[in-house]
HTML snippet that shows the backbone in 3Dmol.js (N, CA, C, O; Angstrom):
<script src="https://3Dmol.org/build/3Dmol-min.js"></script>
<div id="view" style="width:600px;height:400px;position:relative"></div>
<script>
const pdb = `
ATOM      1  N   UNK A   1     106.759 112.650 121.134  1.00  0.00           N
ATOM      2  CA  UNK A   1     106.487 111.691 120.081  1.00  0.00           C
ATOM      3  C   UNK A   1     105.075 111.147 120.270  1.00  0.00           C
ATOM      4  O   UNK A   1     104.667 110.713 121.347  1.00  0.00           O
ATOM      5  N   UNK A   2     104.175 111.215 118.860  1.00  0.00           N
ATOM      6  CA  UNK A   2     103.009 110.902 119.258  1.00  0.00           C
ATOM      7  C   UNK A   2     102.772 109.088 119.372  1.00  0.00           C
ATOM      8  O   UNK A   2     102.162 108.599 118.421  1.00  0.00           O
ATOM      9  N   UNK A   3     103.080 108.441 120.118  1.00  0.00           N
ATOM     10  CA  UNK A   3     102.857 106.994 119.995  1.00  0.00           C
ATOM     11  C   UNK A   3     101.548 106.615 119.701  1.00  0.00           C
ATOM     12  O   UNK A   3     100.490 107.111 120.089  1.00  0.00           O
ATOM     13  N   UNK A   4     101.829 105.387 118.744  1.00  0.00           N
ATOM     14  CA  UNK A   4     100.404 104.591 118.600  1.00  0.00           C
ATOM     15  C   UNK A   4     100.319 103.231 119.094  1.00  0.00           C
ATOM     16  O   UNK A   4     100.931 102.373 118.459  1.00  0.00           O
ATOM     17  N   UNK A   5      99.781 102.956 119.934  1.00  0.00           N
ATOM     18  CA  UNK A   5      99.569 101.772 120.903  1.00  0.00           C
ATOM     19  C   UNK A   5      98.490 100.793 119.740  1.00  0.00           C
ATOM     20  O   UNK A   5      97.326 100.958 119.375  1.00  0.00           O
ATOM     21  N   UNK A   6      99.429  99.857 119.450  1.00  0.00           N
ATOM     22  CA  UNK A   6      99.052  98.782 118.416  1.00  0.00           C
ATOM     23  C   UNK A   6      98.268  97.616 119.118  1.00  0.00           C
ATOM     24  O   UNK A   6      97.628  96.780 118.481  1.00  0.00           O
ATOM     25  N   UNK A   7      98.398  97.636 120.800  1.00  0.00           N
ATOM     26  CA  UNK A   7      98.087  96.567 121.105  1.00  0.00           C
ATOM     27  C   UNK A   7      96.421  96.802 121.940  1.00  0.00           C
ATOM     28  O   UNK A   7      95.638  96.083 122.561  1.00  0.00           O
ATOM     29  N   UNK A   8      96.482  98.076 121.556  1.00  0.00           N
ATOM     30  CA  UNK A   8      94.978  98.336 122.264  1.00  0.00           C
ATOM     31  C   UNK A   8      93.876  98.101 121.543  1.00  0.00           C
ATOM     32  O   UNK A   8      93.569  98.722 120.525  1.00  0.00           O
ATOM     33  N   UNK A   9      93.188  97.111 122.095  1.00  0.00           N
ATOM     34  CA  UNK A   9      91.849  96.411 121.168  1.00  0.00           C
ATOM     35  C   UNK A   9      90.382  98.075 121.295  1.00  0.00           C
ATOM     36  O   UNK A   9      89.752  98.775 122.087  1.00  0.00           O
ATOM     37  N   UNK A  10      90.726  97.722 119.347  1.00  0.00           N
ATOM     38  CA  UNK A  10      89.612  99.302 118.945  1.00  0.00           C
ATOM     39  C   UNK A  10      88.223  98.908 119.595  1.00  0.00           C
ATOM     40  O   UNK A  10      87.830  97.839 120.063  1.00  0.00           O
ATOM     41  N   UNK A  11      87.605 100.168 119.457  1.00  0.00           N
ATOM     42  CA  UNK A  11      86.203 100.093 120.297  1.00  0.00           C
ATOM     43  C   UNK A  11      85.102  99.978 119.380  1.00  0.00           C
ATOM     44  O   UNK A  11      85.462 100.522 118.337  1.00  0.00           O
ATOM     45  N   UNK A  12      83.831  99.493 119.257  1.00  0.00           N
ATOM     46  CA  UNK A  12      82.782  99.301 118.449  1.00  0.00           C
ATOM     47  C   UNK A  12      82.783 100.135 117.604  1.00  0.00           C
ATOM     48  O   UNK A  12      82.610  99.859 116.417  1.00  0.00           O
ATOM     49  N   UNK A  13      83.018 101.585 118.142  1.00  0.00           N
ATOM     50  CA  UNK A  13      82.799 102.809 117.155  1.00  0.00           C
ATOM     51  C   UNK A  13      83.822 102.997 116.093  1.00  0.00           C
ATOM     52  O   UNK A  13      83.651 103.354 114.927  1.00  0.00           O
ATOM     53  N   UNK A  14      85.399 102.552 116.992  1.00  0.00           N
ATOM     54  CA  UNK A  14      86.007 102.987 115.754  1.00  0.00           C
ATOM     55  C   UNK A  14      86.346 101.598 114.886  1.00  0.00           C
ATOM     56  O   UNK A  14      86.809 101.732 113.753  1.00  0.00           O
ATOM     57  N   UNK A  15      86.120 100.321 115.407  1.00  0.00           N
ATOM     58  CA  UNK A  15      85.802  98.930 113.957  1.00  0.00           C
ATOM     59  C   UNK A  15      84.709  99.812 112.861  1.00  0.00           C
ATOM     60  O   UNK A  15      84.902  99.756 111.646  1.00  0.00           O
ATOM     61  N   UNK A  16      83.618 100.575 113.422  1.00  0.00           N
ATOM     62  CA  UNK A  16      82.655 100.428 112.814  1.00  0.00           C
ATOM     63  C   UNK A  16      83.080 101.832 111.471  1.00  0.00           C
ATOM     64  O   UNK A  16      82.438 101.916 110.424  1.00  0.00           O
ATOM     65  N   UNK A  17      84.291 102.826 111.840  1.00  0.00           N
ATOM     66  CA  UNK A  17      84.113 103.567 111.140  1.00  0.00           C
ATOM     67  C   UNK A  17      85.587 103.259 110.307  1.00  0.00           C
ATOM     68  O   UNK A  17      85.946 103.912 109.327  1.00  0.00           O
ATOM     69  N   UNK A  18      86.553 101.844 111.058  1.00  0.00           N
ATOM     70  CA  UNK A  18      87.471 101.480 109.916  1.00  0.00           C
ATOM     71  C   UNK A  18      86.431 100.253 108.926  1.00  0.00           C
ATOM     72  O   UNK A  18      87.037  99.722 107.995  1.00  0.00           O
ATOM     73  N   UNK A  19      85.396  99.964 109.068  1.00  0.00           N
ATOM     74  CA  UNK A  19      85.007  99.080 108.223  1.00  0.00           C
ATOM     75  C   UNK A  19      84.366 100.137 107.096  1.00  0.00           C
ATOM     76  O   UNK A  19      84.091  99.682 105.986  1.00  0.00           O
ATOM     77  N   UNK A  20      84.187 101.212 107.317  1.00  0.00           N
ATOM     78  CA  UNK A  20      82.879 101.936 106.513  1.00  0.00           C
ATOM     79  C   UNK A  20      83.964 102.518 105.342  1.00  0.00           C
ATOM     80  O   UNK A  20      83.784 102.439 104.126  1.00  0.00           O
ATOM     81  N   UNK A  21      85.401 103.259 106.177  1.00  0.00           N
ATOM     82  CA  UNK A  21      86.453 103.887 105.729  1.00  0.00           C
ATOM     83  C   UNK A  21      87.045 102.748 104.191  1.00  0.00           C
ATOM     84  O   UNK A  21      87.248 102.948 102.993  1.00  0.00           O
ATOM     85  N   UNK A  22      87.115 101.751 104.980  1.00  0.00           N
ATOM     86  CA  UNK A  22      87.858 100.226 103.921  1.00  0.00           C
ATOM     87  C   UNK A  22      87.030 100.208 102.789  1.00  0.00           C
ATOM     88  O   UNK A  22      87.447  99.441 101.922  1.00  0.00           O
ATOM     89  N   UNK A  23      85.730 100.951 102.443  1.00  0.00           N
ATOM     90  CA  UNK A  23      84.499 100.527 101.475  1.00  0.00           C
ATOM     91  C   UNK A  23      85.166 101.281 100.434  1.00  0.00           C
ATOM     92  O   UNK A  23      85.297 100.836  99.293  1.00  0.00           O
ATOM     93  N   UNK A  24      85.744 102.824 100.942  1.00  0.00           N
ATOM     94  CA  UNK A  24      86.073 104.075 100.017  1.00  0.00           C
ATOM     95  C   UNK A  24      87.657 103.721  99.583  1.00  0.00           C
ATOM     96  O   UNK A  24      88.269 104.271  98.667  1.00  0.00           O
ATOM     97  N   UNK A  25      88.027 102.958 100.221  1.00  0.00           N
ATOM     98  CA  UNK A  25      89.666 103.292  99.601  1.00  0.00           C
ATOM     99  C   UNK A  25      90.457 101.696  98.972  1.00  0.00           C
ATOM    100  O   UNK A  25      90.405 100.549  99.416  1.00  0.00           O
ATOM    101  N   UNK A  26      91.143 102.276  97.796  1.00  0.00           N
ATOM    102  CA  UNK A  26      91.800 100.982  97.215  1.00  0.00           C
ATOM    103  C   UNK A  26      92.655 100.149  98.214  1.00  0.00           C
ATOM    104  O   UNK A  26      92.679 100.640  99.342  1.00  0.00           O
ATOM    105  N   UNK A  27      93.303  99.096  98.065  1.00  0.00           N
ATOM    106  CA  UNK A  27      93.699  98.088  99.097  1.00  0.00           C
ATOM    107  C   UNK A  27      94.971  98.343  98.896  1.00  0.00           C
ATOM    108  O   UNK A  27      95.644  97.320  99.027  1.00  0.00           O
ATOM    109  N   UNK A  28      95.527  99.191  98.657  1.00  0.00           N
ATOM    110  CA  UNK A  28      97.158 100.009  98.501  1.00  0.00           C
ATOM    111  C   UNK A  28      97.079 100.974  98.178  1.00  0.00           C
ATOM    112  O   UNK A  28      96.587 101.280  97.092  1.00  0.00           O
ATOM    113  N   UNK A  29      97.652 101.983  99.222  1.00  0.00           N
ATOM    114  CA  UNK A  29      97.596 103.836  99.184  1.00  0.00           C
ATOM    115  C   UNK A  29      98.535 104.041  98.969  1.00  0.00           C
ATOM    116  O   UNK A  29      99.312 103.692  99.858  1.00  0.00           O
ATOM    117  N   UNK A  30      99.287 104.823  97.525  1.00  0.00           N
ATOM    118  CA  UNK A  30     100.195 105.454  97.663  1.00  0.00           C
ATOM    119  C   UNK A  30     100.599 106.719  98.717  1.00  0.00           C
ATOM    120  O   UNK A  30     100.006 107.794  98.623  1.00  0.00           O
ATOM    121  N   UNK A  31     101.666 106.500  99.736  1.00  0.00           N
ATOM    122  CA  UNK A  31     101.974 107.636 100.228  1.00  0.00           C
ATOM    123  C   UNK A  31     101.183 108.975  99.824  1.00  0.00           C
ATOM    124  O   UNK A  31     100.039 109.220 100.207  1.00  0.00           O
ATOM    125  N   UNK A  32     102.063 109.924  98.879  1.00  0.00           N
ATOM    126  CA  UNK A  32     101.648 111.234  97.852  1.00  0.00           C
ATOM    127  C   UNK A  32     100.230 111.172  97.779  1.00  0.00           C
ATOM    128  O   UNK A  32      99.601 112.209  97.988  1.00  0.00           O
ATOM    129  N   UNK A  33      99.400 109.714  97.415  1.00  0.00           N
ATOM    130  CA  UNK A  33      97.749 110.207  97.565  1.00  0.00           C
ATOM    131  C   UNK A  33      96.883 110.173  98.946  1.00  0.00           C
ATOM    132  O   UNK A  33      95.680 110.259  99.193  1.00  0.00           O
ATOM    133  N   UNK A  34      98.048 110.007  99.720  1.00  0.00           N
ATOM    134  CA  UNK A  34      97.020 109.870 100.989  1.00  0.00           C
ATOM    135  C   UNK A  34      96.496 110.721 101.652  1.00  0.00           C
ATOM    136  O   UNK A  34      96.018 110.387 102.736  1.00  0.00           O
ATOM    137  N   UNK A  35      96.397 112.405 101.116  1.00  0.00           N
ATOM    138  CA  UNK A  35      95.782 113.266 101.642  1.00  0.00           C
ATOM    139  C   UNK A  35      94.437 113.256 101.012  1.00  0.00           C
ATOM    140  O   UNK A  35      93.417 113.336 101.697  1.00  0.00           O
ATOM    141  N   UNK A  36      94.404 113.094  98.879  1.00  0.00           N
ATOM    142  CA  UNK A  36      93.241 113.303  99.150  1.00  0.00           C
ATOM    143  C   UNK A  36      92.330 111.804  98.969  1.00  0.00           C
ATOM    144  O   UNK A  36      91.106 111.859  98.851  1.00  0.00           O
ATOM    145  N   UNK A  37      92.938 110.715  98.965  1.00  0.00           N
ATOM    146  CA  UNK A  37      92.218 109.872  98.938  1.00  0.00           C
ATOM    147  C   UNK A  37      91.436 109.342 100.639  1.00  0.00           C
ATOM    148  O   UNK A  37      90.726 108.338 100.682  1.00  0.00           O
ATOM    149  N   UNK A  38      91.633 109.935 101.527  1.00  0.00           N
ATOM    150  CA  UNK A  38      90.957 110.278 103.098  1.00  0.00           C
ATOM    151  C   UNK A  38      90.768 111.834 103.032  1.00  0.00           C
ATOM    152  O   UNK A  38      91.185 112.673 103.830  1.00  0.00           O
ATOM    153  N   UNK A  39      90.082 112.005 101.955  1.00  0.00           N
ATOM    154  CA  UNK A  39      89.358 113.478 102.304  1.00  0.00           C
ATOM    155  C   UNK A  39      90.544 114.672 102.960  1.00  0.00           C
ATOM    156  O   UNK A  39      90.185 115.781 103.357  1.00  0.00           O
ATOM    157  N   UNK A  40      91.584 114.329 102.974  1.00  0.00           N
ATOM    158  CA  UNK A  40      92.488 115.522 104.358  1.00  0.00           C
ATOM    159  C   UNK A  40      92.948 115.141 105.807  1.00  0.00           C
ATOM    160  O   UNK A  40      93.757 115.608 106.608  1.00  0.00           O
ATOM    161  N   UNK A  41      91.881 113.850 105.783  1.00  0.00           N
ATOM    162  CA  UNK A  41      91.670 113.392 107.303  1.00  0.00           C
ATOM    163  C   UNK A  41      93.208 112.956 107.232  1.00  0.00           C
ATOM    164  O   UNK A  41      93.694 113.956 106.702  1.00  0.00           O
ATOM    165  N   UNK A  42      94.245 112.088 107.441  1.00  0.00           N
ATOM    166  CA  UNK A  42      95.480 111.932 107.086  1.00  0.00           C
ATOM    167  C   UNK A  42      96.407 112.935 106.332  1.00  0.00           C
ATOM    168  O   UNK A  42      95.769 113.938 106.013  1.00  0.00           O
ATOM    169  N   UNK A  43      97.201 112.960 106.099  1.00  0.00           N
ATOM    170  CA  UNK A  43      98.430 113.842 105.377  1.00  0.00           C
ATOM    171  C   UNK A  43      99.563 113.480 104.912  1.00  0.00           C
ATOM    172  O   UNK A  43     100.204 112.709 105.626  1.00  0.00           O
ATOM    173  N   UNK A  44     100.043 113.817 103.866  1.00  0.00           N
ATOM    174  CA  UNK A  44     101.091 113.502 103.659  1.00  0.00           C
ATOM    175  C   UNK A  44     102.960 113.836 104.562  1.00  0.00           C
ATOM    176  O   UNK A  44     103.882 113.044 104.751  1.00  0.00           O
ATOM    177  N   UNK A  45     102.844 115.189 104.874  1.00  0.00           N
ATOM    178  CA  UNK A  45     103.506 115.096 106.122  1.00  0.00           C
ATOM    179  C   UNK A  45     103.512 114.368 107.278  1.00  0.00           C
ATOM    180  O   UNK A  45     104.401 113.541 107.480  1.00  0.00           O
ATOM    181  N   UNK A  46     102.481 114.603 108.198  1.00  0.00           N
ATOM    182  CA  UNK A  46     102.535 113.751 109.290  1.00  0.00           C
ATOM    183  C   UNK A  46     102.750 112.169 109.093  1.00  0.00           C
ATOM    184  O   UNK A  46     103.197 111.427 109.967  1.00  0.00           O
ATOM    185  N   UNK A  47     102.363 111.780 107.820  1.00  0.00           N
ATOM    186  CA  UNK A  47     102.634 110.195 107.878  1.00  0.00           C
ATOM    187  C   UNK A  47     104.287 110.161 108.007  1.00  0.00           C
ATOM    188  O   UNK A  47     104.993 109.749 108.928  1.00  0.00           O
ATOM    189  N   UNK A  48     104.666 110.812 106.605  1.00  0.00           N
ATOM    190  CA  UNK A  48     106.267 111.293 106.585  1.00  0.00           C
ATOM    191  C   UNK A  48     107.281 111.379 107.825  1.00  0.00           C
ATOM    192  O   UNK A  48     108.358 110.785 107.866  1.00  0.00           O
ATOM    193  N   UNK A  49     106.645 112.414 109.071  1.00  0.00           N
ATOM    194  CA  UNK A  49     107.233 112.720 110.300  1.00  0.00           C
ATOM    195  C   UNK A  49     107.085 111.491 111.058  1.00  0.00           C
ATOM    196  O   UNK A  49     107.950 111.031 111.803  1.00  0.00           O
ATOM    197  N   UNK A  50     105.778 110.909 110.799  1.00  0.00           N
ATOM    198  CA  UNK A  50     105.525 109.433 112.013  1.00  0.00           C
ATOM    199  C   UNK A  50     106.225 108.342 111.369  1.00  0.00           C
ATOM    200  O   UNK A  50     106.438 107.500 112.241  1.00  0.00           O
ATOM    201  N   UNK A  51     106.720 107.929 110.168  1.00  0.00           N
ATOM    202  CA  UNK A  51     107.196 107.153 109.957  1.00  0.00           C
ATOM    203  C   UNK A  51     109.223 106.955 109.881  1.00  0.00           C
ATOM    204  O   UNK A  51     110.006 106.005 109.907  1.00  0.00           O
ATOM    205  N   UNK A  52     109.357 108.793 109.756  1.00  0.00           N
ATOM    206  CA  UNK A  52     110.820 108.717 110.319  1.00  0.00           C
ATOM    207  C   UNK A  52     111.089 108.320 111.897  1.00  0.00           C
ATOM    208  O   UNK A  52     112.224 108.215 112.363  1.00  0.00           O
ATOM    209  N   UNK A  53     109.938 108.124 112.613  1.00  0.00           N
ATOM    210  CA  UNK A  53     110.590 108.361 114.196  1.00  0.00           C
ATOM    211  C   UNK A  53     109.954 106.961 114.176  1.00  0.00           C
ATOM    212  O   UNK A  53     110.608 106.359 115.028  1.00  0.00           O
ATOM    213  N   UNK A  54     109.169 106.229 113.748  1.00  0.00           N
ATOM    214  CA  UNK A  54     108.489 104.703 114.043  1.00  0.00           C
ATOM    215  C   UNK A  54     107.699 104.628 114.251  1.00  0.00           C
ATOM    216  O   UNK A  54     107.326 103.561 114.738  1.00  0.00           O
ATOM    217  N   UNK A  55     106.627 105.876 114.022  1.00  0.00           N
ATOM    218  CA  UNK A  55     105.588 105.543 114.575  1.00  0.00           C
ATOM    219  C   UNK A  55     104.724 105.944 113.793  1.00  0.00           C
ATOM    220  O   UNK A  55     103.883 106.718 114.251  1.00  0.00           O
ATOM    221  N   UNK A  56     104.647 105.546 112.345  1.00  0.00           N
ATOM    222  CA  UNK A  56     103.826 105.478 111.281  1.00  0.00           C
ATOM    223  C   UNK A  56     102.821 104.276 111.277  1.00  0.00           C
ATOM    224  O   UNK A  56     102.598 103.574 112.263  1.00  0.00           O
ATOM    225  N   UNK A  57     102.258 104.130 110.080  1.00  0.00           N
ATOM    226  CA  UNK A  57     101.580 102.786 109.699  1.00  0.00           C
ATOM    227  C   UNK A  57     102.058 101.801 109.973  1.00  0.00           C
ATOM    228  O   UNK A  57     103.278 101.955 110.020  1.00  0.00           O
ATOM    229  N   UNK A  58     101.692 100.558 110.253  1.00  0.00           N
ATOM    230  CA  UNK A  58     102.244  99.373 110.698  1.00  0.00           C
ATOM    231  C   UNK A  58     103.770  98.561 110.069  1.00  0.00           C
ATOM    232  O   UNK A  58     104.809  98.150 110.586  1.00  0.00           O
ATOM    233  N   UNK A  59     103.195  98.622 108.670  1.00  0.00           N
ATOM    234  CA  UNK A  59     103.778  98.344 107.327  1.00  0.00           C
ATOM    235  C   UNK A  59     103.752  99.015 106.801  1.00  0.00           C
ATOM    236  O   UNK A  59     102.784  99.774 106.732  1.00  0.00           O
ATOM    237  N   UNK A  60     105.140  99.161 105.906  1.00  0.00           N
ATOM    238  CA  UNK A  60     104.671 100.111 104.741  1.00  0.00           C
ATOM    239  C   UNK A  60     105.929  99.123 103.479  1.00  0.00           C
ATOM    240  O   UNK A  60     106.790  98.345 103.891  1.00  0.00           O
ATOM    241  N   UNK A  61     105.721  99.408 102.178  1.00  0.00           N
ATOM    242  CA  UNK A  61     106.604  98.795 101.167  1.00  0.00           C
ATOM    243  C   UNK A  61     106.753 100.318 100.030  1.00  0.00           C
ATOM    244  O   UNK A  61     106.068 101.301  99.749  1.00  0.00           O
ATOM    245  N   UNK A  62     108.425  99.594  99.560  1.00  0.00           N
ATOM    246  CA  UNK A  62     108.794 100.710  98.622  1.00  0.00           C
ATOM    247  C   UNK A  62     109.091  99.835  97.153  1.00  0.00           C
ATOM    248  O   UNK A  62     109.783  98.876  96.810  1.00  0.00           O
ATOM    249  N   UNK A  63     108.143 100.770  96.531  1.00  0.00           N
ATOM    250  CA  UNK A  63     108.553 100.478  94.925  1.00  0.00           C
ATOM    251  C   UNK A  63     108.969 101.096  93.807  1.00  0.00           C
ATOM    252  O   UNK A  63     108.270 100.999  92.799  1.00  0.00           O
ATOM    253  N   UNK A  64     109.876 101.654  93.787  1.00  0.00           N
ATOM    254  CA  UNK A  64     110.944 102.037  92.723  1.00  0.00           C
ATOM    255  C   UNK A  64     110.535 103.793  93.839  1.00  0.00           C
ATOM    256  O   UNK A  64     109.955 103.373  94.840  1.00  0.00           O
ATOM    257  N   UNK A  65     110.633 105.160  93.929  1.00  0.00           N
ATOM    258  CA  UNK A  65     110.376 105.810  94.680  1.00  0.00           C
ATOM    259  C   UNK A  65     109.299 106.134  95.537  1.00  0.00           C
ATOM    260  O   UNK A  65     109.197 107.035  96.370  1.00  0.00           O
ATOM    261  N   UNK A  66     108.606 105.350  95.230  1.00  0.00           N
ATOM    262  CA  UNK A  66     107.110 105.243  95.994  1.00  0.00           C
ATOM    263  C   UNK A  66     106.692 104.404  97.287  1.00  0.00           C
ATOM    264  O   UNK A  66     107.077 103.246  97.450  1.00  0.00           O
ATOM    265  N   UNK A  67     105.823 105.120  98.247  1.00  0.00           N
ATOM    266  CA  UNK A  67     105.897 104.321  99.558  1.00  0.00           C
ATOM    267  C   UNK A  67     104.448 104.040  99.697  1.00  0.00           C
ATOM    268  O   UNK A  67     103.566 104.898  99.665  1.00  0.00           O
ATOM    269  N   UNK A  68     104.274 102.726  99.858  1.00  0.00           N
ATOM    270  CA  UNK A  68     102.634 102.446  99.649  1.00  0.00           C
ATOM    271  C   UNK A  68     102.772 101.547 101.146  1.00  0.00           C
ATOM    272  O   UNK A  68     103.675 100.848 101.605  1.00  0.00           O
ATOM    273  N   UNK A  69     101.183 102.003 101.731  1.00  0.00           N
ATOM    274  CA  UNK A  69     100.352 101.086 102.398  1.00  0.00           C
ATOM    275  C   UNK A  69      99.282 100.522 102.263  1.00  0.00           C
ATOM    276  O   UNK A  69      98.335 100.971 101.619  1.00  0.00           O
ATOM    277  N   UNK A  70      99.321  99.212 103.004  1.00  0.00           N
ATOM    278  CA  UNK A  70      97.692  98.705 102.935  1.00  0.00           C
ATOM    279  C   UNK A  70      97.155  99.380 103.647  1.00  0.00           C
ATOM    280  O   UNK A  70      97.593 100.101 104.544  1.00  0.00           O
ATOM    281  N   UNK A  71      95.621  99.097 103.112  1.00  0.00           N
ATOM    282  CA  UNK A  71      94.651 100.327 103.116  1.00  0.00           C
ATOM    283  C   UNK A  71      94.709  99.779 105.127  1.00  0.00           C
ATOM    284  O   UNK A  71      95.231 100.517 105.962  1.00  0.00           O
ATOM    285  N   UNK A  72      94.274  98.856 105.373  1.00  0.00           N
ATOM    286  CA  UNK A  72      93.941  98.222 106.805  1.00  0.00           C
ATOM    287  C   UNK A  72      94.582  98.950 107.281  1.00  0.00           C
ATOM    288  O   UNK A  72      94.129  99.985 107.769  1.00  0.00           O
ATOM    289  N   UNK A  73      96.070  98.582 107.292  1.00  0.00           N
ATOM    290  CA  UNK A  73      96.745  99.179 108.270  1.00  0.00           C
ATOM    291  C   UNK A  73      97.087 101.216 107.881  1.00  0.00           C
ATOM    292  O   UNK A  73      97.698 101.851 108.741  1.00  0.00           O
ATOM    293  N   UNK A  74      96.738 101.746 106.930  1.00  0.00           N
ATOM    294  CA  UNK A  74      96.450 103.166 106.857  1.00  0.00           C
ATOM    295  C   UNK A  74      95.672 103.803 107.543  1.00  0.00           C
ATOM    296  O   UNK A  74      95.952 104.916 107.988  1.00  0.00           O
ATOM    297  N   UNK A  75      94.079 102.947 107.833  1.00  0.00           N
ATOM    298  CA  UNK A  75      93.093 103.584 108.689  1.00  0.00           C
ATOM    299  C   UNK A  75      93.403 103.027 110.004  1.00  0.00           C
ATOM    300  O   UNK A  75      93.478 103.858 110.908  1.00  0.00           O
ATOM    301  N   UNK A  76      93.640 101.545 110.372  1.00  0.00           N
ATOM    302  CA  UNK A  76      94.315 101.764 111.905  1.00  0.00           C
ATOM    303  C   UNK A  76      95.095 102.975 112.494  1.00  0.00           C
ATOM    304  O   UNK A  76      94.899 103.667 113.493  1.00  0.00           O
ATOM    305  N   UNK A  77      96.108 102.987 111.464  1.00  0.00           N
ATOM    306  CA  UNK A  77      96.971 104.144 112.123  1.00  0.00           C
ATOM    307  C   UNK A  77      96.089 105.229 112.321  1.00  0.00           C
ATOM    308  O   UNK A  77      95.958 105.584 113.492  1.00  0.00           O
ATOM    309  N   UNK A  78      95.184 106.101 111.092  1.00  0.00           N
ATOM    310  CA  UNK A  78      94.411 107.212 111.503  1.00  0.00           C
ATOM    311  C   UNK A  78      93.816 107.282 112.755  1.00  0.00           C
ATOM    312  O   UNK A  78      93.933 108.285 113.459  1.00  0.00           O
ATOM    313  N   UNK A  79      92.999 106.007 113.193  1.00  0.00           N
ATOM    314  CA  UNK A  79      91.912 105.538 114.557  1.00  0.00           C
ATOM    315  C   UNK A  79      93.130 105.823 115.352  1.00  0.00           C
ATOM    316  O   UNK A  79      92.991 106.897 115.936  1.00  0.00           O
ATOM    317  N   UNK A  80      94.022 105.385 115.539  1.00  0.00           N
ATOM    318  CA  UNK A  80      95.207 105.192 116.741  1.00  0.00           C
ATOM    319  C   UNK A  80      96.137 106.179 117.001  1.00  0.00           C
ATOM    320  O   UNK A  80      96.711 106.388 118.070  1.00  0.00           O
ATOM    321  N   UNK A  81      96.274 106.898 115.732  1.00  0.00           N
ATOM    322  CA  UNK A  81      96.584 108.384 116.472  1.00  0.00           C
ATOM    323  C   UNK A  81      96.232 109.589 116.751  1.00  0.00           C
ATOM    324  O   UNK A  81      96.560 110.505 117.505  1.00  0.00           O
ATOM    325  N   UNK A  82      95.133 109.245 115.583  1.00  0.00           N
ATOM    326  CA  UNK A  82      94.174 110.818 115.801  1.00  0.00           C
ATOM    327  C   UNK A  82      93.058 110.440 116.863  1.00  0.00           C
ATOM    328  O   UNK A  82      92.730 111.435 117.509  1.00  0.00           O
ATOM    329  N   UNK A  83      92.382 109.286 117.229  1.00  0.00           N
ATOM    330  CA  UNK A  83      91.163 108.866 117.656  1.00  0.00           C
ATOM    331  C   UNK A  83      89.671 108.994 117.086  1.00  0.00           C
ATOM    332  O   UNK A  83      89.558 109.897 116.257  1.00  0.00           O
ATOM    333  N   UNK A  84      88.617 108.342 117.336  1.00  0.00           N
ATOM    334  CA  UNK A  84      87.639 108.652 116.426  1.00  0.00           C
ATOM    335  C   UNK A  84      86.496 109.311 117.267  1.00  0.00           C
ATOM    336  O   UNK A  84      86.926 109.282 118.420  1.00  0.00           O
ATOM    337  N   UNK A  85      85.262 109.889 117.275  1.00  0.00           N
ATOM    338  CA  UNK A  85      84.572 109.901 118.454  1.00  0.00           C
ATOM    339  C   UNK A  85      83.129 110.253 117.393  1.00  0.00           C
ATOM    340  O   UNK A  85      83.262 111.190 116.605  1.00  0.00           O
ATOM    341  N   UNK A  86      82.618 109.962 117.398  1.00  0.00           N
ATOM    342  CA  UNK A  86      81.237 110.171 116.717  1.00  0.00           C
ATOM    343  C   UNK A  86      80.264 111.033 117.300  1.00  0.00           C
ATOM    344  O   UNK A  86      79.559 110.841 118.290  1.00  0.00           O
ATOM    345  N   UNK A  87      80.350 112.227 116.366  1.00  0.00           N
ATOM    346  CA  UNK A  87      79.139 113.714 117.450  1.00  0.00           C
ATOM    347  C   UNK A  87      77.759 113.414 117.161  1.00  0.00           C
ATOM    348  O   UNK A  87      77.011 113.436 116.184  1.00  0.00           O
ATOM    349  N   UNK A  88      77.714 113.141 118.315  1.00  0.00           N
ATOM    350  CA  UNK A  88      76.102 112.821 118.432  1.00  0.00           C
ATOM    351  C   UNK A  88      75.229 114.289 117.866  1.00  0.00           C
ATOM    352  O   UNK A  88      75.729 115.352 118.236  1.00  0.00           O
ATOM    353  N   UNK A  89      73.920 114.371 116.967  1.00  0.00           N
ATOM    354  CA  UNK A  89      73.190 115.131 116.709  1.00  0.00           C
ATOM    355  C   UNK A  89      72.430 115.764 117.941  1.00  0.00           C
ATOM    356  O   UNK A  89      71.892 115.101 118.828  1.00  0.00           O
ATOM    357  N   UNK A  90      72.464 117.177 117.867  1.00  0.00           N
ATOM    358  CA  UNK A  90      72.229 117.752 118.792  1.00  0.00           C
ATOM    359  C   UNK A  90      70.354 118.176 118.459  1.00  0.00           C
ATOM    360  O   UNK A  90      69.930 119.042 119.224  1.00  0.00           O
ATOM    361  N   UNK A  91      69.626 117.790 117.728  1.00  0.00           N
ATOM    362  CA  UNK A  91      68.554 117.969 116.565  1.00  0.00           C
ATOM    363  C   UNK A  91      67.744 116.582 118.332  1.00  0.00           C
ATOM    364  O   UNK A  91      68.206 115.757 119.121  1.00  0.00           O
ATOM    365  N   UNK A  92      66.751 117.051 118.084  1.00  0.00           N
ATOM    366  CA  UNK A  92      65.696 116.697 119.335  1.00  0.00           C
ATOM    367  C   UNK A  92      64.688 116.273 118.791  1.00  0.00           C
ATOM    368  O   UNK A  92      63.721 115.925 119.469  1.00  0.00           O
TER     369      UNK A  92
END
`;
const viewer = $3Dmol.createViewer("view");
viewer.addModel(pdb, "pdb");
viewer.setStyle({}, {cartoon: {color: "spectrum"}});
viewer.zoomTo();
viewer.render();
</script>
């Protein structure tokens, strides 16, 4: 089970790339759009699989068949289970 450790304070890099992420996306993700509204980076399966075992998004709410998150806690989860790491340019 892939756990996401909620209580581990994020690192400069990845505040800096959930603040940039929060600019592009509405403040409630439907489930179904969350592949392409994060580019692919997220999925609609794996949220699916992490949220049957508990270890999805923080929150999530249902409205009439639809499962929406806030955007905040959508990109936490991405940072916290996938991790972020920023490739430095290899260009001299």
């Amino acid at each position: 089970m892939s756990k996401v450790d909620w209580e581990r304070p994020l690192t400069e890099e990845e505040k800096e790339f959930k603040a940039m992420v929060a600019e592009c996306l509405p403040a409630v993700v439907c489930r179904t759009e969350v592949s392409k509204v994060t580019g692919g980076w997220l999925t609609l399966n794996t949220i699916k699989k992490d949220d049957s075992k508990g270890t999805g998004p923080r929150q999530r709410f249902n409205s009439g068949k639809k499962v929406l998150y806030r955007r905040d806690d959508l990109i936490e989860y991405g940072i916290r289970r996938f991790g972020i790491v920023e490739v430095k340019s290899l260009a001299a």
